[in-house]
C-alpha positions in Angstrom: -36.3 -47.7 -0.6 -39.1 -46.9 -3.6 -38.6 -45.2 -6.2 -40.2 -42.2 -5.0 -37.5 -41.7 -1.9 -34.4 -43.1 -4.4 -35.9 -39.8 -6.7 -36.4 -37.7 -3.6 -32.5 -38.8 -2.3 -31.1 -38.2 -5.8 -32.7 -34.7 -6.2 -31.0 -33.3 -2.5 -27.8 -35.2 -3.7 -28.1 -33.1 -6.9 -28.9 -30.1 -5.0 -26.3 -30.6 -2.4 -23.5 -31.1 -5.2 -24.7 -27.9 -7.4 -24.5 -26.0 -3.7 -21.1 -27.2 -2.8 -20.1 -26.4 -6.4 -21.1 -22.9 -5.8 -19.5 -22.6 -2.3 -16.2 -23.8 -3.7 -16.3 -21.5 -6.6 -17.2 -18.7 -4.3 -14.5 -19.6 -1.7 -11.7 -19.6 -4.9 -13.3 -16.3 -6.0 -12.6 -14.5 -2.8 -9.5 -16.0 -2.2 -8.0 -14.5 -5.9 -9.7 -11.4 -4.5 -7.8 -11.4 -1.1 -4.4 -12.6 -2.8 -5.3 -9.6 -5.1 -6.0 -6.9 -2.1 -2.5 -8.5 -0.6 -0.4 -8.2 -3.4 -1.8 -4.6 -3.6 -0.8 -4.1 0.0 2.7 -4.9 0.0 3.2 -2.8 -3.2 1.8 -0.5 -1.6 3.7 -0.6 1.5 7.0 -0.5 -0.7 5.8 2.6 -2.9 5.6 3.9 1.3 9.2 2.7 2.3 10.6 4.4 -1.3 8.8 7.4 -0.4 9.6 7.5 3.1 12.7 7.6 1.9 12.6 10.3 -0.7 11.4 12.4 1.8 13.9 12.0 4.1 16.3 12.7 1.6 14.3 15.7 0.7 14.0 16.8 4.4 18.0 16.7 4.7 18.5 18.4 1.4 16.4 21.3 2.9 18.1 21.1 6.0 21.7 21.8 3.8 20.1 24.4 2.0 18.7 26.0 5.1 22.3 25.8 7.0 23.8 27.1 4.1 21.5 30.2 4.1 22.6 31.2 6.9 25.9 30.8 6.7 25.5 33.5 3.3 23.8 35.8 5.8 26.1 35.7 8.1 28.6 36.8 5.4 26.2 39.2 4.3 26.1 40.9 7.6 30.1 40.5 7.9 30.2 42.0 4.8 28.1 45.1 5.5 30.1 45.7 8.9 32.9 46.0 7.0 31.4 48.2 4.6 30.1 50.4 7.2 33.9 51.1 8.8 35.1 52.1 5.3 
């Protein structure tokens, strides 16, 4: 091989290696990114199940509250029948 080609060889070695260096320090960067974007995702799809579950508390509270309601109106109107007869 001269010297010329050995140059030639070494200089798409070097490139090569300061490519792969780059691809592997690209490949590390998107992974942190992704493990990032996860990690964000299954908070996020706790904060969901802890709301979720807020609101169907909330949702049953209101349902109480409604049921009650009624039953008060329907004392109400009890109440009002038997004022009337007086």
């Amino acid at each position: 091989m001269t010297p010329e080609e050995q140059a030639h060889r070494q200089t798409g070695i070097r490139s090569s290696q300061a490519l792969l260096f780059s691809l592997q320090s690209d490949k590390s960067r998107l992974e942190r990114k992704q493990n990032d974007i996860l990690n964000d995702i299954r908070r996020m799809k706790t904060e969901l199940g802890h709301l979720k579950a807020s609101l169907e508390e909330q949702e049953a509270a209101a349902r109480s509250l409604k049921r009650e309601i009624e039953l008060v109106d329907e004392e109400l109107a009890r109440t009002k029948k038997h004022m009337d007869t007086l």
